[in-house]
TORKOL-4160 file (C-alpha; in steps of 0.2 Angstrom, whole numbers, padded with zeros to 4 digits, m for minus):
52
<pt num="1" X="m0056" Y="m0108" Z="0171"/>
<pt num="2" X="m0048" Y="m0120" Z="0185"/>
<pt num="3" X="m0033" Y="m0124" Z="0176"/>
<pt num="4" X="m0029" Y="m0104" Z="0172"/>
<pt num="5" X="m0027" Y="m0104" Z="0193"/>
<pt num="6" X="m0017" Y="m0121" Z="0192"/>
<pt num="7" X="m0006" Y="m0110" Z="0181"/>
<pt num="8" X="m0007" Y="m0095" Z="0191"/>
<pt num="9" X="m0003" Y="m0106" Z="0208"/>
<pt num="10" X="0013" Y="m0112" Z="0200"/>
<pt num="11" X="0021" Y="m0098" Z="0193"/>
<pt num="12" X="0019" Y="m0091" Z="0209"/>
<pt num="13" X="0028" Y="m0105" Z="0216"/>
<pt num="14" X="0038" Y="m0107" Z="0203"/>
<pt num="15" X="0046" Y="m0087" Z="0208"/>
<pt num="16" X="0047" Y="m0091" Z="0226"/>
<pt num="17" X="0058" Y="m0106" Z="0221"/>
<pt num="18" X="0067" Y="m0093" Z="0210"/>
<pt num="19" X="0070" Y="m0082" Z="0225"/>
<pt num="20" X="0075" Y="m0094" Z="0238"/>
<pt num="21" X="0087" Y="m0101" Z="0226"/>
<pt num="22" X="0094" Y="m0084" Z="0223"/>
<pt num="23" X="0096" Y="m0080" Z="0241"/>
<pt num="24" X="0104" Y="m0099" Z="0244"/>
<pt num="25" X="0117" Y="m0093" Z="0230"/>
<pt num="26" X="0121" Y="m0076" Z="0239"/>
<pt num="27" X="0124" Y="m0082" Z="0255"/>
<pt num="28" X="0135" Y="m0096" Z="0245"/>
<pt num="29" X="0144" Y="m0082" Z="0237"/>
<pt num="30" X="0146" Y="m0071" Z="0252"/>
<pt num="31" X="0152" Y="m0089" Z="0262"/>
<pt num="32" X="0168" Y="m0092" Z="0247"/>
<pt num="33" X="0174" Y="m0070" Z="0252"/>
<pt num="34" X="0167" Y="m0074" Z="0272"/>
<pt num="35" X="0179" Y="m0076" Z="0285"/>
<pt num="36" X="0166" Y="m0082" Z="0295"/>
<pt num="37" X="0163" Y="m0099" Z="0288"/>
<pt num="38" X="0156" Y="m0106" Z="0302"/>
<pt num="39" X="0143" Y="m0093" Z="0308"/>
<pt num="40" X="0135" Y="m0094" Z="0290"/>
<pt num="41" X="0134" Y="m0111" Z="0290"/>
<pt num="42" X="0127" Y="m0114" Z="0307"/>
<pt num="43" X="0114" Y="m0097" Z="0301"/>
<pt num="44" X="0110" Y="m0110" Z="0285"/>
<pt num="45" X="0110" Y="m0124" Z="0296"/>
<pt num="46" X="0095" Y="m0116" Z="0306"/>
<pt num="47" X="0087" Y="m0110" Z="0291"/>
<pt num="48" X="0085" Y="m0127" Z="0285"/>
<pt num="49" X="0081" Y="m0133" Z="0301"/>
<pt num="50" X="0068" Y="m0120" Z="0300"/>
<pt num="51" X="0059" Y="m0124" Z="0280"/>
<pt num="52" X="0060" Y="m0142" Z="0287"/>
């Protein structure tokens, strides 16, 4: 039974991974078409600040 919450616990992390890494890409993608280079990388640049 233990291990069927360990599997629960990391597919659960597993889709939160997905979705940060998801985001991450769209801000990527938004910085290549962005004018605004520096803004977004200062914005990523406190979100990492921020997760650290």
């Amino acid at each position: 039974m233990e291990y069927l919450l360990v599997i629960k616990e990391y597919f659960l992390y597993l889709k939160e991974v997905k979705i940060f890494y998801s985001i991450l890409w769209i801000i990527l993608k938004s910085l290549k078409l962005s004018l605004q280079k520096r803004w977004i990388i200062n914005l990523l640049k406190v979100i990492i600040i921020e997760i650290i």
